[in-house]
N, C-alpha and C positions, 0 to 999 in steps of 0.2 A: 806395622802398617795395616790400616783397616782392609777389610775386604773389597769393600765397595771401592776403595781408592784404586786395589791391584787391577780390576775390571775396567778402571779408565786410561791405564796406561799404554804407552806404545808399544808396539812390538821391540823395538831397538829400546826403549827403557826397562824391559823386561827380562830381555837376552842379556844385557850387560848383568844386572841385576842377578841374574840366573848362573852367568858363568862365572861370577863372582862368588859366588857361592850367598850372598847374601837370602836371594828365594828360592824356596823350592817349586820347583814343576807341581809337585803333589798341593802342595799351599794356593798355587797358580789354579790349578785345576778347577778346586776345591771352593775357589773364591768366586768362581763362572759359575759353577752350576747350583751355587749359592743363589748367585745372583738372577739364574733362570727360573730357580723355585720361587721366588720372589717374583719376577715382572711376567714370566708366560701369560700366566692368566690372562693376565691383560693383552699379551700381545700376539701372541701364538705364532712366534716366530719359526719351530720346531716342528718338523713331523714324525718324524723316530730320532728319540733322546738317547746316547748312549751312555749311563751315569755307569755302572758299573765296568763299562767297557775305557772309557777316558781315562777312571781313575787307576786301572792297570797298566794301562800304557804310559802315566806319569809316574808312577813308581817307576817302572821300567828306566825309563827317561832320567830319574834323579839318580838313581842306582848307577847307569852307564858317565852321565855326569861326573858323580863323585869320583868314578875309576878312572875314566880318559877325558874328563872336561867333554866341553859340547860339540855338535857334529856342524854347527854352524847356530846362527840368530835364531833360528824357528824351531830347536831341538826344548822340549817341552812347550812348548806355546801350543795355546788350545786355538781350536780354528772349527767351525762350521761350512758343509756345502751345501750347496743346493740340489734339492733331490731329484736330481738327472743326471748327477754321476757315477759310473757304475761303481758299487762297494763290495768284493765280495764278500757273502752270506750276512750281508746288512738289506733288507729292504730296499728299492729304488722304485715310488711308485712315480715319481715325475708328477706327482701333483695331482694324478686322475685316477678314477675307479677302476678303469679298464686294468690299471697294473698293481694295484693297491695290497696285492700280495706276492710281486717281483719281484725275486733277491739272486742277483744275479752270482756265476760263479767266478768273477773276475772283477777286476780290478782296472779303473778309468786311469789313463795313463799318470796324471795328472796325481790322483790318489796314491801310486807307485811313486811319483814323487816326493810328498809329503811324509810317506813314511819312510821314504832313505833322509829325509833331512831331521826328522823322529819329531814331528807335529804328533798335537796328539787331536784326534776327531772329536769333539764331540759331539757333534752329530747331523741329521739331515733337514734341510732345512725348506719352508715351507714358500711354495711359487702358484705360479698362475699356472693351470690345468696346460700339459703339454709346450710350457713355454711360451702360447700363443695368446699374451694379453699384456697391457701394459700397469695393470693395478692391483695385482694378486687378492683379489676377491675370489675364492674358491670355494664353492659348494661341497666339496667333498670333506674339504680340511677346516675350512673356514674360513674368512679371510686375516691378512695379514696386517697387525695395529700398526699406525704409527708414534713413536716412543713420544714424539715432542704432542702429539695430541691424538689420543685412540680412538676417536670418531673420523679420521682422517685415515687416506689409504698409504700404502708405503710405497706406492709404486711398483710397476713388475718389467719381468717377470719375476724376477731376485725380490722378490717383498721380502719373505723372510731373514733373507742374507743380510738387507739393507736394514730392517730394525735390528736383528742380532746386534750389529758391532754398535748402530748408534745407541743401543742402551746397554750396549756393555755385558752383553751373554756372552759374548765371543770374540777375541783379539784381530779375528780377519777371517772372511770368507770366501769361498768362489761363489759367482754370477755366472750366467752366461749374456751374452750378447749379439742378439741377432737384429734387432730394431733398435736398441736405445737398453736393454731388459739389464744389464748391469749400471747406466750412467740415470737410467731415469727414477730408481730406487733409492741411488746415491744421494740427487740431487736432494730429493723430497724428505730426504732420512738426515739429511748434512754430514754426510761423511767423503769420502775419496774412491771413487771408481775408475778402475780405469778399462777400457775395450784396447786390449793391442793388437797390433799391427796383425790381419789376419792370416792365418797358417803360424804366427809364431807361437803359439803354445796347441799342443797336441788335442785334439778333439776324441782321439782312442777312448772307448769307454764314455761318449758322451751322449746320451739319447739326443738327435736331430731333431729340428724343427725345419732349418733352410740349411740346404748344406754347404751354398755359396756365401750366406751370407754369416754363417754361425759363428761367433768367437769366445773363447774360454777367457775373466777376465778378474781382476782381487779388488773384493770391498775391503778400506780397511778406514782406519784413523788419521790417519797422516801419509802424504806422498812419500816418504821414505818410507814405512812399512808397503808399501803397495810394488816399490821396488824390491824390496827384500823379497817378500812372496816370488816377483816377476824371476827373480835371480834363482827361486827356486823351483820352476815349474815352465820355466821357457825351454825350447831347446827343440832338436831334428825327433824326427818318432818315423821309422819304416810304417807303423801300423796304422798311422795318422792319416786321411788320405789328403788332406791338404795340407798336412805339416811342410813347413819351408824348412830347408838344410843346412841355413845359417847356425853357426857356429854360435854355441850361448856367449853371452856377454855379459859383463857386471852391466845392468840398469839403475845402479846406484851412482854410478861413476862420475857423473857431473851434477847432482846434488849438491849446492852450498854452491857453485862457480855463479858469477856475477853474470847477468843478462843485459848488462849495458848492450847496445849495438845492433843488439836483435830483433828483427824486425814482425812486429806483429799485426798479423790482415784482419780487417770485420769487414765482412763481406754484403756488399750492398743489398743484393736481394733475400727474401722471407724471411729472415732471423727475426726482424722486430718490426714485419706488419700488422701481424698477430701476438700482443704480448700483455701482457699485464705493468700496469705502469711502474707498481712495485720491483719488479724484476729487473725491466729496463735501469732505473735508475743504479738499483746495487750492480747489474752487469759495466755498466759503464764507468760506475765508480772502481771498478775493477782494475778496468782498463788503465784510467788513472793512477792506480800503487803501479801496475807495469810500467807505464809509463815515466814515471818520479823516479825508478830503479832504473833509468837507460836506454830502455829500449823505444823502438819508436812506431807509432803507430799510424795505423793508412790505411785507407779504405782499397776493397778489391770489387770484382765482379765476375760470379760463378752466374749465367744467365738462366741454367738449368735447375737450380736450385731449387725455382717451383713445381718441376715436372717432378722431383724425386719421389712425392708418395703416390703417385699412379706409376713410376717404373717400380719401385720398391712391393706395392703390390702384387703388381703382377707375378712378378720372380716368387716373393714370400706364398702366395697363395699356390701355384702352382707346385711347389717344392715341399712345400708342406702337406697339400694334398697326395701327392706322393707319399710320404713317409707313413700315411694311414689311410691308406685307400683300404686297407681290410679290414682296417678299426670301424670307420664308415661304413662296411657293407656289414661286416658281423657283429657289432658292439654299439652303434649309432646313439641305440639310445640311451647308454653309458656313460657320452657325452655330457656337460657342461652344453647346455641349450646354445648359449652366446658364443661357445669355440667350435661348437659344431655346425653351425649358422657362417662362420665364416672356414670351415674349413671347407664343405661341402661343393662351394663355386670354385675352388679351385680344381674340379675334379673335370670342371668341364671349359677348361681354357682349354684354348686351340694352341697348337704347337706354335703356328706362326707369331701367334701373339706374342707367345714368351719368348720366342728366337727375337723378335724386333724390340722387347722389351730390354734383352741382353745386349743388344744394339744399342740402343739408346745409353745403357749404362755405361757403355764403352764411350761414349760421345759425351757423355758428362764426367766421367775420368778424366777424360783431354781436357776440358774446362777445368777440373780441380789441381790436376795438372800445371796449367798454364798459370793459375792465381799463386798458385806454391812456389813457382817458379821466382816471384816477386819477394816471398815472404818468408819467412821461417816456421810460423807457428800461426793459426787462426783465432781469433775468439770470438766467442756466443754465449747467448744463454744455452744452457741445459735441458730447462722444462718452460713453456711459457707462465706457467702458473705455477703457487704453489699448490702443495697435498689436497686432490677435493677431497669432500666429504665419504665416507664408505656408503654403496647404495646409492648414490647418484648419479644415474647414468650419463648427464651432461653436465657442461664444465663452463660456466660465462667467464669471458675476455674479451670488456671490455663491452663494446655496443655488438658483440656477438656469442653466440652459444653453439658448443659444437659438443660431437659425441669426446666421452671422455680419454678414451684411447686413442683414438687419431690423434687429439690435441695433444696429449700426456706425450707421444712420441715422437712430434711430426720437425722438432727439432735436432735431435738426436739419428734417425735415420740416413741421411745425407753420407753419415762418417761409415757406416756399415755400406754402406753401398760402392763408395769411396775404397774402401780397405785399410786404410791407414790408423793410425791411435788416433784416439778421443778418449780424454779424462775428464771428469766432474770434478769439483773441488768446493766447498761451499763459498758461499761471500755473501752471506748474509740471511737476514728473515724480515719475513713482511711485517707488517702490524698486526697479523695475528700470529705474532711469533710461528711462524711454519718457514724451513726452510729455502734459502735458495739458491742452486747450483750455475759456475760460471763452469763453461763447458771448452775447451783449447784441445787444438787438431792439428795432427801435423803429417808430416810425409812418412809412409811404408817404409820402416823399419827404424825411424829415427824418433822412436820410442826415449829412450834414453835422455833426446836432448827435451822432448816433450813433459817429463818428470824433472826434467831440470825449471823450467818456467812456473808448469804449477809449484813445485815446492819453493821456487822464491815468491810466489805469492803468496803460498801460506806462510812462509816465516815474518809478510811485511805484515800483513790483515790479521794477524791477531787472534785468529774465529777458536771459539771454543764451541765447542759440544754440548750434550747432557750432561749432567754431573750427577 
């Protein structure tokens, strides 16, 4: 089997593969970081590559294989994170100068579990400074290509998470998700994100940006591999300070069940006043495979819908400001001009603001609340557009122009404010061939039945990848 082929495979075609004795982990390795010598240049997916260090832990891996077979799906598979999780005596610079030689002595919970299931790392992966951008355009590292076209961004904050898997450097990655920064990477990249259900997977070990609104969440290939990750990396954590105490669950479990019956919302207000027509069309055609599969679709109305990015704001800014109010006074100019530009105002929000902001947020929970009540599942678009250009600070849709980060997110946002899952899934590309993500939301905790839906939509649409 060619190299380039093993690099497109799924995590679940790998693992059988694997414990079959057919490939080896080392073979597996060896065929990624082939593959990264080959595309970085172009994409700079990467901030610290660990070649030497992947390739001992796939020995390791093949060795424990041969003796006891595997410790489960993910035991040899290569995997990238994003560099804000903590690794110990690996580097974690988070993307900015300020930490660009932080190598912490511990270990991100999440990292803890990847290596009881014996992933193997290869390495850290390249975001937007501090988490706080939607386009991983970074000054320090570079910014991050996108594979289906390098003059286009990959989206953030997870840029480099999101080119990794769509060009095949890495089987699956982690993201984080505080705005949209694992679904809006995905979209633009065409691969599978998913933000779960918040508190369900442990934040321990995770540099903050918002702490109410931050989620740990798996880039990968396909809605099944995205579950397998989840299966590996969900669960209770004491150390966590929002980790929920639910009991892990298989997230694969209703994968392949039929979605007749199931009722799916699109929701009247913002999704598509602001949209690109290209997007509209493929999101609706979406709707349509759903739809032809059983289930039935219905308009809802969440009326708050439009206030979400000034509550989302406020909270993000404020909370954020927090997290580097000593970055700000002793390192300022350290900063990335354009993150330090928006970290700054939040240093002078008034209390009341954020208390009536968290207010508000509560009052459009009851709204999302009330719509879910109706439905099972929501759908939207992902991103309103697809990948702009790198370097362009503004993004046209349509008979208007807005900054590119508001726009890039202001889809995606709602569900982090919300708490519940939101997954990307692709369904299609414009006419300039660039990506485009259909986005499905569902109720706090019912994750599971949410990968059930996307992945009967990928298995009806067809969509393939880079190759």
């Amino acid at each position: 089997m060619g190299n380039t082929k093993l690099c497109f495979m799924t995590i679940s075609e790998a693992s059988g593969l694997i414990a079959s004795g057919e490939l080896s982990p080392v073979e597996l390795v060896q065929a990624h970081l082939d593959r990264i010598a080959e595309t970085e240049p172009k994409l700079n997916s990467f901030i610290t590559l660990l070649e030497n260090e992947s390739l001992e832990s796939a020995r390791e891996a093949e060795q424990e294989i041969r003796k006891s077979g595997p410790r489960g799906p993910l035991h040899g598979v290569p995997i990238g994170l994003k560099d804000l999780y903590y690794t110990k005596g690996i580097r974690t610079t988070v993307g900015s100068k300020i930490l660009t030689d932080f190598v912490p002595d511990y270990d991100a919970a999440v990292v803890e579990k990847f290596s009881d299931v014996g992933a193997v790392l290869l390495g850290k992966l390249q975001m937007h400074e501090f988490a706080f951008g939607a386009s991983s355009e970074n000054p320090h590292y570079g910014p991050a290509h996108n594979p289906w076209n390098t003059d286009r961004v990959t989206g953030g904050s997870s840029g480099g998470s999101g080119s990794s898997v769509a060009a095949g450097q890495a089987m699956a990655t982690l993201g984080s998700d505080t705005g949209g920064s694992v679904r809006i990477p995905s979209a633009l990249c065409g691969i599978v994100g998913l933000k779960p259900t918040y508190g369900l997977v442990s934040r321990y070990g995770v540099y903050p940006l918002c702490w109410s609104l931050d989620t740990v969440g798996p880039m990968t290939r396909s809605v099944r591999d995205a579950a397998l990750v989840m299966n590996a990396i969900a669960g209770p954590d004491a150390r966590g300070h929002s980790s929920n105490e639910r009991a892990p669950e298989d997230f694969a479990q209703r994968l392949g069940r039929p979605i007749d019956g199931l009722r799916i919302g699109i929701p009247n207000e913002h999704y598509f006043n602001v949209l690109d027509g290209e997007v509209k069309i493929a999101v609706m055609a979406a709707s349509r495979v759903l739809e032809g599969m059983g289930a039935t679709i219905e308009q809802v109305s969440i009326p708050m819908l439009d206030n979400v990015p000034a509550i989302s704001n406020t909270i993000m800014l404020a909370e954020a400001a927090e997290v580097h109010l000593e970055h700000i006074r002793d390192q300022g100019d350290q900063f990335d001009p354009a993150v330090r530009d928006r970290l700054e105002p939040g240093t002078i929000i008034p209390a009341a603001q954020y208390v009536r902001a968290q207010r508000a947020r509560a009052a459009y929970c009851e709204q999302v609340d009330s719509a879910m009540a109706t439905v099972d599942v929501l759908l939207t678009p992902t991103c309103p557009v697809g990948a702009p250009k790198i370097g362009e600070p503004m993004v046209a849709v349509g008979d208007r122009t807005e900054p590119k980060g508001p726009m890039l997110s202001r889809l995606t946002r709602p569900w982090n404010l919300y708490g519940g899952p939101a997954i990307s899934v692709p369904c299609g590309l414009t006419s300039e061939r660039l990506p485009i993500g259909l986005q499905l939301a569902g109720r706090p905790f019912e994750d599971a039945l949410l990968l059930q839906v996307a992945d009967a939509y990928e298995q009806a649409s067809g969509w393939e990848g880079l190759a």
